[in-house]
N, C-alpha and C positions, 0 to 999 in steps of 0.2 A: 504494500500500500504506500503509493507518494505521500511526501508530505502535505503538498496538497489538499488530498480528499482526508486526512487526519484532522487538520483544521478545522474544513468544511462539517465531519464525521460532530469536532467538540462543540460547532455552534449550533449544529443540530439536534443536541441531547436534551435540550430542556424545551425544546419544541415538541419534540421527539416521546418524550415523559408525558408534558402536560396533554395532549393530545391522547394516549391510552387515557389517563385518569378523567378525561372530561368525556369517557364513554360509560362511568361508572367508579364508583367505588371499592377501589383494587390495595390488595397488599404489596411490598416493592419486590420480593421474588417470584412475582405474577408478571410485574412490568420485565423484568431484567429477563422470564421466559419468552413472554411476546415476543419484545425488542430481536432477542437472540433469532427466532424464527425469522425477522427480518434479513436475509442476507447483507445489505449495503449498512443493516443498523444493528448489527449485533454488538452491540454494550455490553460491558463486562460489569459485574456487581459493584466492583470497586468504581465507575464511572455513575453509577446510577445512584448509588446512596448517597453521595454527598450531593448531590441536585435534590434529590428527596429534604434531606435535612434541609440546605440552600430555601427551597421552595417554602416548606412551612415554617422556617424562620423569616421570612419576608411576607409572610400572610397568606400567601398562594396557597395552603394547604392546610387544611383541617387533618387532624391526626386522631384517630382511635387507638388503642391496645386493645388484643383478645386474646385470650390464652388459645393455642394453639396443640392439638392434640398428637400433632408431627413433630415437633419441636420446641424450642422456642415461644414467646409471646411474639405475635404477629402485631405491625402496625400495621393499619388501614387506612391511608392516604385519598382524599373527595378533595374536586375545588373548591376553592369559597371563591364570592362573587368575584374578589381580585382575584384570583387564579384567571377567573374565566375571562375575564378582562386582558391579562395577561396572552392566554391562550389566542381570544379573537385576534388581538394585536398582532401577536408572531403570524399568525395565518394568515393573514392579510398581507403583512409583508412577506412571508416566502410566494406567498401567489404572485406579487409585482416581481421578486426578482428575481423566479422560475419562470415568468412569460418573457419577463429581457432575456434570460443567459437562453431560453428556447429560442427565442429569434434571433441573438446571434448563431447560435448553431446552424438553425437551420439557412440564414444569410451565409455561412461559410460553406455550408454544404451545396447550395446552388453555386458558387464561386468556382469549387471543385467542379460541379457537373460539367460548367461552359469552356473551364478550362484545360 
């Protein structure tokens, strides 16, 4: 993996987060399996938890404990209304600057065609 798409990978992560949690109310080795299933977004536990902490220390996230019968006490991580605030936001903006980096591709790609 370039460096490059690593950068791109780390600014992606808390889009990437908020986005499973505003489908529902999920524990973080729910999201870190999701994520994983993504091939281009497979985050490793240790990328995910501190965006978790990050997030609900900045308000984005409401936190439960449940005792958990596999393990561990489980935290259950929900947006609160700034989360979701937060989420629209980012969504918004990857959409503006996923339809630019698209049309420049696709602008280089006819480039190549004629050339």
């Amino acid at each position: 993996m370039g460096n490059w798409e690593t950068q791109l990978r780390k600014g992606l992560v808390e889009l990437a987060v908020l986005g499973l949690i505003s489908r529902g109310e999920t524990y973080g080795y729910r999201i870190v399996e999701e994520l994983q299933g993504i091939e281009s977004l497979a985050f490793t536990e240790s990328t995910i938890y501190p965006v978790l902490v990050r997030l609900a220390r900045e308000g984005c996230l409401a936190v439960r404990s449940e005792p958990s019968r596999a393990g561990p006490v489980r935290r259950y991580y929900r947006l609160t209304a700034a989360g979701s605030r937060r989420f629209r936001a980012m969504a918004v903006s990857w959409e503006s600057v996923s339809r630019s980096i698209s049309g420049l591709i696709e602008c280089q790609n006819e480039h190549v065609k004629e050339g």
